[in-house]
N, CA, C and O atoms as CSV, one atom per row, in Angstrom:
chain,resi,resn,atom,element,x,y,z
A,1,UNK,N,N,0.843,-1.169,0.000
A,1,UNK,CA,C,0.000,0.000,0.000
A,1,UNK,C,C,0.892,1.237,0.000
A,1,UNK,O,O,1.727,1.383,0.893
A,2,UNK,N,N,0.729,2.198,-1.050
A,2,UNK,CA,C,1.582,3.467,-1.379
A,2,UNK,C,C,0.923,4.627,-1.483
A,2,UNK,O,O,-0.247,4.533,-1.856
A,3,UNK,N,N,1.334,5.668,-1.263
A,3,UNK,CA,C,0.812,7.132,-1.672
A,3,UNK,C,C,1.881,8.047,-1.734
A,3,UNK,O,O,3.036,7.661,-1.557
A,4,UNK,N,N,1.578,9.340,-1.993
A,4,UNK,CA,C,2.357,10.318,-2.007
A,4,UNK,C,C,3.003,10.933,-0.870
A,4,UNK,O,O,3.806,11.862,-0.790
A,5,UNK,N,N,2.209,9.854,0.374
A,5,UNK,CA,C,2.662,10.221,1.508
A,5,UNK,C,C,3.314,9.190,2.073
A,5,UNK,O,O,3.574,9.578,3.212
A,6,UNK,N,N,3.645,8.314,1.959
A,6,UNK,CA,C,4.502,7.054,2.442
A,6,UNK,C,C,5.583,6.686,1.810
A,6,UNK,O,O,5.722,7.383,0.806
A,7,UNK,N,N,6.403,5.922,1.932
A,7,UNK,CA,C,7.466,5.547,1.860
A,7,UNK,C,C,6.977,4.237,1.196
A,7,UNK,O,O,6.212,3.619,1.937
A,8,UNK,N,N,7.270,3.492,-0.308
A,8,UNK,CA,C,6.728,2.430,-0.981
A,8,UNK,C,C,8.218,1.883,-0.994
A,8,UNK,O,O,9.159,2.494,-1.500
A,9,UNK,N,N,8.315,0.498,-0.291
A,9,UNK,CA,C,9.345,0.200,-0.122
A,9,UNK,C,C,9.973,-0.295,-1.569
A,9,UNK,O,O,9.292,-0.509,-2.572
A,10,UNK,N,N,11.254,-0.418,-1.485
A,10,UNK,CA,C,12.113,-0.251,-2.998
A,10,UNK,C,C,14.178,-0.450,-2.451
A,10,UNK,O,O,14.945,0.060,-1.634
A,11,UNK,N,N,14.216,-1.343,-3.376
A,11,UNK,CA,C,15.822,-1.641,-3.310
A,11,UNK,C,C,16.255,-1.705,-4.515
A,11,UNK,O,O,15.702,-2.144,-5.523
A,12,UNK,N,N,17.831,-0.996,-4.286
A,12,UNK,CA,C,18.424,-1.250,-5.466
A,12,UNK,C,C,19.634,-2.773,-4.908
A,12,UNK,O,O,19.950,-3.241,-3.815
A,13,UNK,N,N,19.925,-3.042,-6.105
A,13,UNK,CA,C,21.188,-3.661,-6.226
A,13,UNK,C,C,22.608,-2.972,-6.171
A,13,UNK,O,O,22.710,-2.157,-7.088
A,14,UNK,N,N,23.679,-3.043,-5.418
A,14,UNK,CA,C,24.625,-2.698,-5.655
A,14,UNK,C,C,25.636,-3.574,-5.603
A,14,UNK,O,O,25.477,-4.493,-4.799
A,15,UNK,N,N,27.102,-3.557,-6.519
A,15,UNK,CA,C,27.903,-4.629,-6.323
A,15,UNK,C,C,29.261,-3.803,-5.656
A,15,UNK,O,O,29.618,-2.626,-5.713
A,16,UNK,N,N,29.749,-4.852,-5.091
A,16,UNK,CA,C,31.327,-4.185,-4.558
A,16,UNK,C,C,32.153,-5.155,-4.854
A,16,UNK,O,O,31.937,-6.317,-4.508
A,17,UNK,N,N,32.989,-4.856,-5.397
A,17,UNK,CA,C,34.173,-5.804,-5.908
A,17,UNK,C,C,35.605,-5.666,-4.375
A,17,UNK,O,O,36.487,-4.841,-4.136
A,18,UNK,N,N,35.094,-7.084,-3.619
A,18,UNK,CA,C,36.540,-6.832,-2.354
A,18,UNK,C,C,37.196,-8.292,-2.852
A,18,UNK,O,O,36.507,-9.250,-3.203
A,19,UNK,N,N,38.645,-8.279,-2.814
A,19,UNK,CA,C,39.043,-9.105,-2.845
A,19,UNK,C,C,38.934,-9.856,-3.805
A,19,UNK,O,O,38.415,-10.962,-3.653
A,20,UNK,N,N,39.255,-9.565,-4.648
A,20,UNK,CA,C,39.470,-10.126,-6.213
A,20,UNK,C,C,37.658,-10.825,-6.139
A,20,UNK,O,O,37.438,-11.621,-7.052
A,21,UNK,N,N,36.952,-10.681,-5.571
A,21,UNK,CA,C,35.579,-11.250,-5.273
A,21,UNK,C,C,34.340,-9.474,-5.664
A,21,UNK,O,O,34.470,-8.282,-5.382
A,22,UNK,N,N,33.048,-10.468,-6.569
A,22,UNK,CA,C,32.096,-9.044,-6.413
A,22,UNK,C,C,30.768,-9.856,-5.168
A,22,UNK,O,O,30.476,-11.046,-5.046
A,23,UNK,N,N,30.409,-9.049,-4.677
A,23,UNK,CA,C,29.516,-9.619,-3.640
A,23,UNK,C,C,28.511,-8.178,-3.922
A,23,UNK,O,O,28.934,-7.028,-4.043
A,24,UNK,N,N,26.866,-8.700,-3.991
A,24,UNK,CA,C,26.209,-7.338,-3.840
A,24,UNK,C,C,25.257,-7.318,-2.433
A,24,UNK,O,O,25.167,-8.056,-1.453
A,25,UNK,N,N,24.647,-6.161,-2.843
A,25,UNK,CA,C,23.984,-5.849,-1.356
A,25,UNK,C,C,23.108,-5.432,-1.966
A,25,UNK,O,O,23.364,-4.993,-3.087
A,26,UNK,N,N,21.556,-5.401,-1.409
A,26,UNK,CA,C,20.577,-5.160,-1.642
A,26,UNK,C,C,20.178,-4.049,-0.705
A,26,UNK,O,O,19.634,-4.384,0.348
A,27,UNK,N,N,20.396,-2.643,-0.972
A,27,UNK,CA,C,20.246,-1.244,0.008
A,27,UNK,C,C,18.760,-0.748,-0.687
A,27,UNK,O,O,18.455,-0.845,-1.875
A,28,UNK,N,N,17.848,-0.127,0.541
A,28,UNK,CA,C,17.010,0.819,0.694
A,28,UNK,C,C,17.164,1.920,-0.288
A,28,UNK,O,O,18.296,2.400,-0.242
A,29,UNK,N,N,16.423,2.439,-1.113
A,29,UNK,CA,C,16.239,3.321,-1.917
A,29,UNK,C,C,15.819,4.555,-0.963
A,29,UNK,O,O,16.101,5.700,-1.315
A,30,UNK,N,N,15.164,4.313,0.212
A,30,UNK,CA,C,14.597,5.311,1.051
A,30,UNK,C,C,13.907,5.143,2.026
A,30,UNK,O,O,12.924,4.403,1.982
A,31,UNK,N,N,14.384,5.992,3.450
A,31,UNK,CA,C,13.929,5.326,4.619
A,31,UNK,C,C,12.814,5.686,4.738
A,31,UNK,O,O,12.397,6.505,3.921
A,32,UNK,N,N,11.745,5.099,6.027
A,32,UNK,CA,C,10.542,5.528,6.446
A,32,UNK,C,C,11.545,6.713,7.124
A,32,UNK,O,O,12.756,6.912,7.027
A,33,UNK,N,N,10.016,7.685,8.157
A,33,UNK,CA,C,10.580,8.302,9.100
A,33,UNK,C,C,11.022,7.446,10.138
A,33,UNK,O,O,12.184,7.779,10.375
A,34,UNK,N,N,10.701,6.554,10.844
A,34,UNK,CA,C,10.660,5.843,12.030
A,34,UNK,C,C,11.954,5.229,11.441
A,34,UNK,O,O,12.623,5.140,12.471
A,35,UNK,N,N,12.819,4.697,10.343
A,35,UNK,CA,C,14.105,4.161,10.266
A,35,UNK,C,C,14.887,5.055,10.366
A,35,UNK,O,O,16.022,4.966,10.835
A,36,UNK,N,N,14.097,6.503,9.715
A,36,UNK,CA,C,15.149,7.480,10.012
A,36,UNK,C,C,15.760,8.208,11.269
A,36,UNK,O,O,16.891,8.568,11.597
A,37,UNK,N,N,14.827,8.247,11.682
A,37,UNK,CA,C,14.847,8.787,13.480
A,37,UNK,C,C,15.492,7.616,14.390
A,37,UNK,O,O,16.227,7.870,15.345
A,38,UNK,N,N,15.200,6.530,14.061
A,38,UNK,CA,C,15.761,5.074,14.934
A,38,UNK,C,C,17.527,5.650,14.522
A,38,UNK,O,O,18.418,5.842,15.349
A,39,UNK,N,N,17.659,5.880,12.517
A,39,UNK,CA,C,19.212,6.104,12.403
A,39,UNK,C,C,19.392,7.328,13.330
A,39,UNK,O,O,19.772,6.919,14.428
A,40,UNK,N,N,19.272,8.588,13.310
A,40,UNK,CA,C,19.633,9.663,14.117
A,40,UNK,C,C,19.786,9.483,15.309
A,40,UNK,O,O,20.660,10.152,15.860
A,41,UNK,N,N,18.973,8.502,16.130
A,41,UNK,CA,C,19.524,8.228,17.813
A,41,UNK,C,C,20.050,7.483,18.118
A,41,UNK,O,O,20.223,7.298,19.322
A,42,UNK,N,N,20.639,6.572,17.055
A,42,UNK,CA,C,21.389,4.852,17.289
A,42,UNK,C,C,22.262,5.260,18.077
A,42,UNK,O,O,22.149,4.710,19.173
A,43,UNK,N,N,23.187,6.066,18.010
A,43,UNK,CA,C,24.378,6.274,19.087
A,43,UNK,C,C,24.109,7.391,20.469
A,43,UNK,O,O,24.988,7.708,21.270
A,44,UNK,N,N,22.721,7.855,20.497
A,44,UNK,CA,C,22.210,8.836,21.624
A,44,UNK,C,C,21.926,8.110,23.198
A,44,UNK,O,O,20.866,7.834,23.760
A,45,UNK,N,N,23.147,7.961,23.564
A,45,UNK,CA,C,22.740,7.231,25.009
A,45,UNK,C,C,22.238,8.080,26.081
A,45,UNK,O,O,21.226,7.742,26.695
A,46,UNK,N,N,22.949,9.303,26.396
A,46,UNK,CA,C,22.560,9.909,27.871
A,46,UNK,C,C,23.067,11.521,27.511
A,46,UNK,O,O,24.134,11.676,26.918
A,47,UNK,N,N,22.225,12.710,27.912
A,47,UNK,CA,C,23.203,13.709,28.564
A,47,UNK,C,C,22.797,13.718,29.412
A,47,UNK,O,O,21.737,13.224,29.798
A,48,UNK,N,N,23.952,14.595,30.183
A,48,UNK,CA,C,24.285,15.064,31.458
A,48,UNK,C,C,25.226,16.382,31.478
A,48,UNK,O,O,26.244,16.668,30.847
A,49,UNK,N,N,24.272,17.250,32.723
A,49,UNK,CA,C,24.831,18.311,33.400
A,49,UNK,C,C,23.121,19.455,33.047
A,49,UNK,O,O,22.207,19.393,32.225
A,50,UNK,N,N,23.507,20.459,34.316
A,50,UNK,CA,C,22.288,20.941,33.765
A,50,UNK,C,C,22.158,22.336,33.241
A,50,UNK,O,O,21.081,22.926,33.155
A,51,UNK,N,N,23.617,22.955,32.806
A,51,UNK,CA,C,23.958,23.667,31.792
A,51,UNK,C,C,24.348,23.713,30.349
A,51,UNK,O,O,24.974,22.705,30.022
A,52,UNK,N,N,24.146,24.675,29.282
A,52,UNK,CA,C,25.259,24.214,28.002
A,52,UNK,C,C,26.607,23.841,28.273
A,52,UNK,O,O,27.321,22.966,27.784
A,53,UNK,N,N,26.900,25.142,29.618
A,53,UNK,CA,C,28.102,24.897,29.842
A,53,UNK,C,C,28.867,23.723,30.272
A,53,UNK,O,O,29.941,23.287,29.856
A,54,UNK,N,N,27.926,23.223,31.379
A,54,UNK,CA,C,28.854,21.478,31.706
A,54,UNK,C,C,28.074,20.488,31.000
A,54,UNK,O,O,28.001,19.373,31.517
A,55,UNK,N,N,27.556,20.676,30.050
A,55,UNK,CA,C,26.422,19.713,29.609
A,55,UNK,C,C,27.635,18.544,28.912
A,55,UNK,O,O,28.637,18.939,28.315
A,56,UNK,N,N,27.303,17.058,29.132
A,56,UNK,CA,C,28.027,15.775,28.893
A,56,UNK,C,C,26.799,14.866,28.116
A,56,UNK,O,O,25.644,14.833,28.541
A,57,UNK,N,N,27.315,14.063,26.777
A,57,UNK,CA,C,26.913,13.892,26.087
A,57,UNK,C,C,27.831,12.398,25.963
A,57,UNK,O,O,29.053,12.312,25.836
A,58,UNK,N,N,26.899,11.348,26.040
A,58,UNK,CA,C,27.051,9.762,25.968
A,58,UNK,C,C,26.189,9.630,24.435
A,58,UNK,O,O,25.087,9.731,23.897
A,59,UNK,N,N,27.664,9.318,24.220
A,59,UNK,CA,C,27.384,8.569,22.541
A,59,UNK,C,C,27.990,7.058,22.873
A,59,UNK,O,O,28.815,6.899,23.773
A,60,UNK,N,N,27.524,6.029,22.100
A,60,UNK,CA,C,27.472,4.512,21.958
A,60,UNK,C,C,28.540,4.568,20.397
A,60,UNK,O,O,27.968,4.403,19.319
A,61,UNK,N,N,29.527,4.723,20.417
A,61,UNK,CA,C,30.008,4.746,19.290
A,61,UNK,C,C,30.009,3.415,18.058
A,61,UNK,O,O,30.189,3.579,16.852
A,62,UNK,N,N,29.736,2.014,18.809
A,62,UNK,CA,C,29.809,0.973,18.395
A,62,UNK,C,C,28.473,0.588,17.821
A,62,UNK,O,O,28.346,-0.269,16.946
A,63,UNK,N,N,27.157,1.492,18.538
A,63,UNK,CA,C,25.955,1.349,17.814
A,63,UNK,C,C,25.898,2.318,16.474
A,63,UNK,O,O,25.376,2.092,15.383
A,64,UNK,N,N,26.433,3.176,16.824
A,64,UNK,CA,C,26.708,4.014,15.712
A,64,UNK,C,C,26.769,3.759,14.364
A,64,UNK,O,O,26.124,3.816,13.317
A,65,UNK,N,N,28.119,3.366,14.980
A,65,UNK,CA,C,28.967,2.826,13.594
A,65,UNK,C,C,28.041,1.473,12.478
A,65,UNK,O,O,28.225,1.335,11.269
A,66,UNK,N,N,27.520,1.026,12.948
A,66,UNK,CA,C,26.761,0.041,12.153
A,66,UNK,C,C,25.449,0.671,12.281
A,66,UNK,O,O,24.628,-0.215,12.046
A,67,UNK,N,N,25.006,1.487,12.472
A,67,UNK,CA,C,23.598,1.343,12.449
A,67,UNK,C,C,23.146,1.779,10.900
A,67,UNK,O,O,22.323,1.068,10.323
A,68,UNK,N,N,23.673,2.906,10.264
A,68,UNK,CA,C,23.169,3.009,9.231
A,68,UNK,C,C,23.265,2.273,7.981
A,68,UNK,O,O,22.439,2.368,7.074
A,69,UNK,N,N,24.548,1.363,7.959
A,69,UNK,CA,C,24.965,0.034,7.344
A,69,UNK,C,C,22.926,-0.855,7.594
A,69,UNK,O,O,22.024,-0.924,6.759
A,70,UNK,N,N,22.949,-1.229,8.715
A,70,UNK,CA,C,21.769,-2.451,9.011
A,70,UNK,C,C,20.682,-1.797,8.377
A,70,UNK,O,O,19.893,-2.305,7.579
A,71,UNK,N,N,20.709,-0.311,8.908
A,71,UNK,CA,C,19.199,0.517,8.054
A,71,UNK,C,C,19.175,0.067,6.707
A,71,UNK,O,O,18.343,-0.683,6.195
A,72,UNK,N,N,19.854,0.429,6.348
A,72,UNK,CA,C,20.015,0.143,4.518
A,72,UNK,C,C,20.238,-0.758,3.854
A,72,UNK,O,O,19.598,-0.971,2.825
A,73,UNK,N,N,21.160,-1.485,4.251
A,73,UNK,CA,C,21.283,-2.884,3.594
A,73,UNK,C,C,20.233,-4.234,4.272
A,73,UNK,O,O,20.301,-4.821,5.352
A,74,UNK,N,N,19.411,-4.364,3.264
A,74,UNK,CA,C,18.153,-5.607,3.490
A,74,UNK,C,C,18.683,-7.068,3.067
A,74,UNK,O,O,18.053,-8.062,3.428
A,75,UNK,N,N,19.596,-7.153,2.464
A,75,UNK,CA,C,20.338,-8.567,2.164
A,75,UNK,C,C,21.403,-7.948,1.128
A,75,UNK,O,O,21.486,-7.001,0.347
A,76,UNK,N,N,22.519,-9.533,1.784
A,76,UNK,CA,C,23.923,-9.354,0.767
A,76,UNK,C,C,23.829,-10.808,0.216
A,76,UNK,O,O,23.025,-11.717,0.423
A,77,UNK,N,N,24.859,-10.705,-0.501
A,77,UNK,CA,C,25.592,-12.055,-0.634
A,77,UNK,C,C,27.056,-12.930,-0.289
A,77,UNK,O,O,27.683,-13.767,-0.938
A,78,UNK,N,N,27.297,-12.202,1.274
A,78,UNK,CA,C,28.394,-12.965,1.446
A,78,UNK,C,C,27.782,-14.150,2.188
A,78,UNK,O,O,26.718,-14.253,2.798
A,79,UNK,N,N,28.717,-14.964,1.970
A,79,UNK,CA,C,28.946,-16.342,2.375
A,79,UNK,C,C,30.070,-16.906,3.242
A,79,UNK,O,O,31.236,-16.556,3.426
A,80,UNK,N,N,29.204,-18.045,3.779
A,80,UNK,CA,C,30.458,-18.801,4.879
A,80,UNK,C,C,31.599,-19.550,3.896
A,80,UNK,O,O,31.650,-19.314,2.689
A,81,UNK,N,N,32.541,-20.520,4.600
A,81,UNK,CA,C,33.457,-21.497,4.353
A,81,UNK,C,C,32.389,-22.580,2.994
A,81,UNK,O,O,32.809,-22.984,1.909
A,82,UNK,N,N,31.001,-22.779,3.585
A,82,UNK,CA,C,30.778,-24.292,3.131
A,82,UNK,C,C,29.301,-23.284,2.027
A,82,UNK,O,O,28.258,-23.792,1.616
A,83,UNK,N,N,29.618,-22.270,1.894
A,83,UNK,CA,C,28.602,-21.465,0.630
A,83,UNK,C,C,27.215,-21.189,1.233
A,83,UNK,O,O,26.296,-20.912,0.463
A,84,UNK,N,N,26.937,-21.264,2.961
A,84,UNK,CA,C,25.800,-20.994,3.121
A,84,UNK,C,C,25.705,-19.718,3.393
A,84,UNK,O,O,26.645,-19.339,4.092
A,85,UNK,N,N,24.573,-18.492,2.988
A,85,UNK,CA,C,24.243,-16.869,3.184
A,85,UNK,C,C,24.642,-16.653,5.056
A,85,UNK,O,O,24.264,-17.331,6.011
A,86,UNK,N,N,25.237,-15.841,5.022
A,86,UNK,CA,C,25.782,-15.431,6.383
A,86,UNK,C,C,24.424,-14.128,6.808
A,86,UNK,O,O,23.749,-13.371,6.111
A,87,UNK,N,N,24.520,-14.426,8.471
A,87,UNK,CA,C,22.645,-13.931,8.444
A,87,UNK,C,C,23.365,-12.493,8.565
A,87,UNK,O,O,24.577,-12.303,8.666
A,88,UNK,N,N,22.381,-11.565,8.532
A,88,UNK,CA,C,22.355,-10.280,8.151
A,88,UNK,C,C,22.094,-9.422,9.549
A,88,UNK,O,O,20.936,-9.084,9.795
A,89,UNK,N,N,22.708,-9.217,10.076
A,89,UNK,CA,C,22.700,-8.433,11.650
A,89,UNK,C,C,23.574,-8.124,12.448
A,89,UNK,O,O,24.607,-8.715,12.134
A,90,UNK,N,N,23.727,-7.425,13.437
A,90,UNK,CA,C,24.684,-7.016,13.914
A,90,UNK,C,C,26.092,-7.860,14.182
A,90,UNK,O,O,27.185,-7.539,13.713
A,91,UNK,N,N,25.864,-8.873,14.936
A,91,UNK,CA,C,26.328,-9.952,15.470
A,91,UNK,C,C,27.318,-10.263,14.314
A,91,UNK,O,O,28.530,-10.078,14.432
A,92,UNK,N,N,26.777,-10.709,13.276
A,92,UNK,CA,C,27.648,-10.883,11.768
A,92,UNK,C,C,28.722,-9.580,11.291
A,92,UNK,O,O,29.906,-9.423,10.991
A,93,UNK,N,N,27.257,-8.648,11.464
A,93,UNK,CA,C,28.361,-7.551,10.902
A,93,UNK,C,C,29.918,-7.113,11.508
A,93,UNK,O,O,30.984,-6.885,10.936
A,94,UNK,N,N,29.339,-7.113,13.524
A,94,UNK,CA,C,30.683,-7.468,14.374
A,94,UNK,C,C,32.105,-7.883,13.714
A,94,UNK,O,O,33.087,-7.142,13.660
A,95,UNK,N,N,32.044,-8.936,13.325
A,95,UNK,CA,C,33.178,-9.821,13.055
A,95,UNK,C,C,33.915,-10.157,11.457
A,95,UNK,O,O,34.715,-10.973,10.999
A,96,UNK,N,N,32.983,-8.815,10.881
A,96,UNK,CA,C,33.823,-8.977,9.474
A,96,UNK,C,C,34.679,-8.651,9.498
A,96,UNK,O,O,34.936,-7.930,10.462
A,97,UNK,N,N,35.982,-8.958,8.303
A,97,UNK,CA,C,37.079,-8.268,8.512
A,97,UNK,C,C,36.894,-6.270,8.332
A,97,UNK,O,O,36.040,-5.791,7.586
A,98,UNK,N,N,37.769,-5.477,9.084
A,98,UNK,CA,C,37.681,-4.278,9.076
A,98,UNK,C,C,37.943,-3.657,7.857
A,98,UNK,O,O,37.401,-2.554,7.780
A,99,UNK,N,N,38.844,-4.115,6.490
A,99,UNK,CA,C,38.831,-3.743,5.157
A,99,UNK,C,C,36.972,-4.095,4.479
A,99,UNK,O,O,36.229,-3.224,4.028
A,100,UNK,N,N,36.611,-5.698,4.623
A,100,UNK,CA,C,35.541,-6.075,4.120
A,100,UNK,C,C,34.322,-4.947,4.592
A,100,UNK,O,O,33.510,-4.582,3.742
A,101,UNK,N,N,34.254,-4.468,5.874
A,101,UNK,CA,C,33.603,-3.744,6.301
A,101,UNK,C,C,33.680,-2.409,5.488
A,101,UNK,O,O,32.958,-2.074,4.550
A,102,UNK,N,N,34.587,-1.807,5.986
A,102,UNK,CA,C,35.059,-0.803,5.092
A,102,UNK,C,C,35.016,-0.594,3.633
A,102,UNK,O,O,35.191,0.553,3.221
A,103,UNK,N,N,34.819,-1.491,2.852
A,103,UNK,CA,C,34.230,-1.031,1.478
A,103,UNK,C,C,32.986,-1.520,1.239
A,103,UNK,O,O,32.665,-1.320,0.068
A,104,UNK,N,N,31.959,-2.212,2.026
A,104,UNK,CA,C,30.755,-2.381,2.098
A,104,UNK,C,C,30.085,-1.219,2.787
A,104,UNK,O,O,28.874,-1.064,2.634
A,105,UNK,N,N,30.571,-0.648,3.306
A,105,UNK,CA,C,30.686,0.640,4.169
A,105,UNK,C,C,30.666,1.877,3.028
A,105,UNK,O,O,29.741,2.431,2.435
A,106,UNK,N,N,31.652,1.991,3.012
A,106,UNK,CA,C,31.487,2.808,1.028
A,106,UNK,C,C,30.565,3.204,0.386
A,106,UNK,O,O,30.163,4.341,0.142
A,107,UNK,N,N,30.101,1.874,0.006
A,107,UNK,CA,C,29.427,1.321,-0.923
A,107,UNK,C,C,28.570,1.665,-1.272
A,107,UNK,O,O,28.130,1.994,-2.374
A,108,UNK,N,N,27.946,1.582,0.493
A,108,UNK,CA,C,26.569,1.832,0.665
A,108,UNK,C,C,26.684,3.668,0.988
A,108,UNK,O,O,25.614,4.186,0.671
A,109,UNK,N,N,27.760,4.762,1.553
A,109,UNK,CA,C,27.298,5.242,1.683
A,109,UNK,C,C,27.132,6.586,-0.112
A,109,UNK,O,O,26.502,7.540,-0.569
A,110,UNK,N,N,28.067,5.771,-0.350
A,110,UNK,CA,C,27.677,6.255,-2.044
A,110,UNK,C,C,26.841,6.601,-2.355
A,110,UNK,O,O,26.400,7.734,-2.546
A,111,UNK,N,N,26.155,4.796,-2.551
A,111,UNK,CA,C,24.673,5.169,-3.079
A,111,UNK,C,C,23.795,5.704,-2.429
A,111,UNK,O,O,22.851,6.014,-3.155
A,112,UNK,N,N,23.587,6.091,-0.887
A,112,UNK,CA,C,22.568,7.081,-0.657
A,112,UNK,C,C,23.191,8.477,-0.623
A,112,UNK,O,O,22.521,9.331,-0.043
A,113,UNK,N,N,24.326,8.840,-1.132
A,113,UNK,CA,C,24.439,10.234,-1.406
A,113,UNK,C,C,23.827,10.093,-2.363
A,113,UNK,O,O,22.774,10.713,-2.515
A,114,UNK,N,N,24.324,9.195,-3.341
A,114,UNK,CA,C,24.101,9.244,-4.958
A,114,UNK,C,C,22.218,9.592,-4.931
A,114,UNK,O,O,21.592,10.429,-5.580
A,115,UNK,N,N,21.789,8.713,-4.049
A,115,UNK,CA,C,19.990,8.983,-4.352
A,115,UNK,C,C,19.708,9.851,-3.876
A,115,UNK,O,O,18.663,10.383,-4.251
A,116,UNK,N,N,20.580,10.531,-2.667
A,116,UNK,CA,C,19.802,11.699,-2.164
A,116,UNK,C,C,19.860,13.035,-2.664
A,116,UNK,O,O,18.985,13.882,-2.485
A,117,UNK,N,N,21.250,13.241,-3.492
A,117,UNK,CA,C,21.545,14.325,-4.583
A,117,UNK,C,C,20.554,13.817,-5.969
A,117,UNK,O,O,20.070,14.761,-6.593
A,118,UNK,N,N,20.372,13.047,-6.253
A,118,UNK,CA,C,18.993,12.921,-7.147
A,118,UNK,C,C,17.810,13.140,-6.673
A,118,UNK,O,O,17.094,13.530,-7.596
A,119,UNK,N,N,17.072,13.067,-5.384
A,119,UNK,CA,C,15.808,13.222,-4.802
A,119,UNK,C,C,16.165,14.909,-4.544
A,119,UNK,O,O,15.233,15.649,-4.858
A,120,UNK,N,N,17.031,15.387,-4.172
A,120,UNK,CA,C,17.453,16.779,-4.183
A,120,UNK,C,C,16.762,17.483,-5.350
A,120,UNK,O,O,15.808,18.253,-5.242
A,121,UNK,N,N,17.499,17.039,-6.716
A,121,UNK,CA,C,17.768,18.038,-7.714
A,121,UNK,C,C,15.929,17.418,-8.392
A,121,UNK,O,O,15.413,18.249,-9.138
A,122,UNK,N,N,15.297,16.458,-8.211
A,122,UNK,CA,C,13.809,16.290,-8.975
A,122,UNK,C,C,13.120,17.206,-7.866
A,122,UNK,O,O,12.132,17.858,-8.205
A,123,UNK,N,N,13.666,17.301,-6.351
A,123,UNK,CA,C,12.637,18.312,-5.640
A,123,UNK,C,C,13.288,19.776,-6.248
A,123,UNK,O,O,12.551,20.733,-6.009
A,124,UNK,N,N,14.112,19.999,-6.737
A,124,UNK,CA,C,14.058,21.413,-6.858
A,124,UNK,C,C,14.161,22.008,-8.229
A,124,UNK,O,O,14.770,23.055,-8.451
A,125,UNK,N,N,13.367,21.099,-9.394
A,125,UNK,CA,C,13.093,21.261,-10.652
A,125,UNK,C,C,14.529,21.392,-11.581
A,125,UNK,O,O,14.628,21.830,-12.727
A,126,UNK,N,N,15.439,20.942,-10.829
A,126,UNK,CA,C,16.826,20.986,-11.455
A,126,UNK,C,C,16.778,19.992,-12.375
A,126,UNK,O,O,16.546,18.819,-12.084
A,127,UNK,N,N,17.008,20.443,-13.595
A,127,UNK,CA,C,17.184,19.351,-14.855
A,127,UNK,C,C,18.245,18.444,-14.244
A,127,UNK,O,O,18.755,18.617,-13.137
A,128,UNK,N,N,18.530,17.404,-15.141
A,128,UNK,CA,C,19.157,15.863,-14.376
A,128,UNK,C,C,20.315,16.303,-15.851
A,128,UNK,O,O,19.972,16.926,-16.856
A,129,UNK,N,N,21.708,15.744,-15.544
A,129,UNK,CA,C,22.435,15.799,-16.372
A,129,UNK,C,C,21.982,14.804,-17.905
A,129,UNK,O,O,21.641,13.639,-18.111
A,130,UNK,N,N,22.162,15.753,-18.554
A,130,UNK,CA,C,21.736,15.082,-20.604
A,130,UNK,C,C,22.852,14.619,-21.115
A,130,UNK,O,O,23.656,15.489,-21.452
A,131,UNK,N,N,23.332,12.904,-21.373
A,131,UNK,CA,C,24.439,12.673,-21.689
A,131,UNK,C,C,24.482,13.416,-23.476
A,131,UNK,O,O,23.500,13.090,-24.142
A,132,UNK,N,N,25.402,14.229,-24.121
A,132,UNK,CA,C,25.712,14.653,-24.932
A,132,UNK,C,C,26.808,13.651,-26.334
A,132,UNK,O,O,27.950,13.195,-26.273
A,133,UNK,N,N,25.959,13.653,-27.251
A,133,UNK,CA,C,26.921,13.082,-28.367
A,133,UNK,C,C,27.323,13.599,-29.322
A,133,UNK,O,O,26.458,14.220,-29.939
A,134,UNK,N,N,28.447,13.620,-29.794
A,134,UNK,CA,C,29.028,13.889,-30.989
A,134,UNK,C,C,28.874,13.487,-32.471
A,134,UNK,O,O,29.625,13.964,-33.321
């Protein structure tokens, strides 16, 4: 069920080539509000003090760091030792290697610049680049 007011869910494909290997990921074209707001407080644990001036601010840096990875990516295709789909959640994400991470990491945040500078320029009647031939 869709309208002009909801969020009609939608994925693209993307591939990342790590390790002489391409593996893709299946990322969110676009969050609800409620994924979006869940992303904005993933790392909001506590303040404290009851000025600007001493005011102390508890960030979760480790929720952080993955949270907008899990928002977006709805399935990959890496795999174990014996070819079975490795499950898709934190726990997994934990223990990838820190390069593998790191360009799945990329990857993904590419493509939601890439869609969000396109949802940009159709909200603000900006023509879309015209490939030109000779």
């Amino acid at each position: 069920m869709g309208s002009k007011w909801t969020v009609v869910p939608a994925t693209d494909r993307i591939v990342v080539h790590i390790d002489d290997e391409d593996v893709w990921l299946e990322v969110k074209k676009e969050l609800t509000i409620g994924e979006e707001k869940r992303l904005l407080g993933s790392g909001f644990r506590s303040l404290q003090g009851s000025t600007l001036e001493n005011v102390s601010v508890n960030i979760d840096w480790d929720s952080m760091a993955f949270a907008k990875f899990l928002v977006y990516v709805t399935d990959w295709s890496l795999q174990d030792e014996k070819g079975n789909k490795l499950s898709l959640n934190l726990d997994t994400v934990r223990v990838l290697r820190p390069s593998v991470f790191s360009a799945l990491e990329k990857a993904v945040d590419g493509y939601v610049n890439k869609v969000e500078t396109e949802r940009k320029k159709a909200l603000s009647g900006e023509p879309s680049p015209q490939k030109i031939s000779a």
